[in-house]
C-alpha positions as CSV (number, residue, x, y, z in Angstrom):
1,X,-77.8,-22.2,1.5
2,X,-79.4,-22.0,5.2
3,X,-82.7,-21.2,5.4
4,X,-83.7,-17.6,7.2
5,X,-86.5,-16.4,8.7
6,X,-88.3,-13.6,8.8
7,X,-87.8,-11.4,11.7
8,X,-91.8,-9.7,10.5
9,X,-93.5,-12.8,9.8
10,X,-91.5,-15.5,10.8
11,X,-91.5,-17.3,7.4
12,X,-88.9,-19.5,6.3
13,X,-87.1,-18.3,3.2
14,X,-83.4,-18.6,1.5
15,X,-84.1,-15.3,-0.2
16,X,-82.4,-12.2,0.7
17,X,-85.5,-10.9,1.4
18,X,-89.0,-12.4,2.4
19,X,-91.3,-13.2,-0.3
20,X,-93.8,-13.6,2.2
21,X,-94.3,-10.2,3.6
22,X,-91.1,-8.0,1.9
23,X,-89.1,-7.2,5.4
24,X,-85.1,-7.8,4.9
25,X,-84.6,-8.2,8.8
26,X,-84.0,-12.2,8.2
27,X,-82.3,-14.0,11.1
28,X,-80.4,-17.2,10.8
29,X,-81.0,-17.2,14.7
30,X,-84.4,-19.1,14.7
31,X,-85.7,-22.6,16.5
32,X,-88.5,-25.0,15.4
33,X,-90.8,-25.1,12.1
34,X,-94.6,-25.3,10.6
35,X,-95.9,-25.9,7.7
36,X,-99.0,-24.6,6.9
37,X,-101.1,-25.7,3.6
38,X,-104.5,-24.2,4.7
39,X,-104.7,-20.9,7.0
40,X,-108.2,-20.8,7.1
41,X,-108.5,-24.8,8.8
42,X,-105.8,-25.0,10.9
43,X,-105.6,-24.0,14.3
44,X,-102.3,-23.6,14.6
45,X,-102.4,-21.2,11.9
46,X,-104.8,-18.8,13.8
47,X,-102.9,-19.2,17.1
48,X,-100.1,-18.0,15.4
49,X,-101.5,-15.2,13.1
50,X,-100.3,-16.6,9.9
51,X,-102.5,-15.8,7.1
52,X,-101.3,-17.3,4.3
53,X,-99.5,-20.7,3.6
54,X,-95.7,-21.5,3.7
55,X,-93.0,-22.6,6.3
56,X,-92.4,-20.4,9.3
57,X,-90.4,-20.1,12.0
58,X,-91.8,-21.0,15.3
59,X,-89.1,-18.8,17.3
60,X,-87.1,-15.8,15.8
61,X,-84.0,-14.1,17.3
């Protein structure tokens, strides 16, 4: 199965919906990744908004 993202949060999920935030707008249409283990440390994390960890989408169509 292909991996989706989140058209809301951008997470990275092969769910029919997003665990992450519960939006069903998922796009197959999406280009580069992160990983994020710590919100509250990284830097990236902040720049991006993300709150909370997981793999997200670094671009969403």
């Amino acid at each position: 199965m292909s991996l989706k993202a989140c058209k809301v949060c951008s997470y990275l999920t092969e769910e029919k919906k997003c665990p992450m935030c519960g939006g069903d707008e998922l796009s197959l249409k999406w280009k580069g990744q992160v990983v994020i283990s710590n919100p509250e440390k990284s830097e990236t994390a902040k720049k991006l908004g993300i709150t909370k960890p997981g793999k997200y989408a670094l671009s969403v169509a």
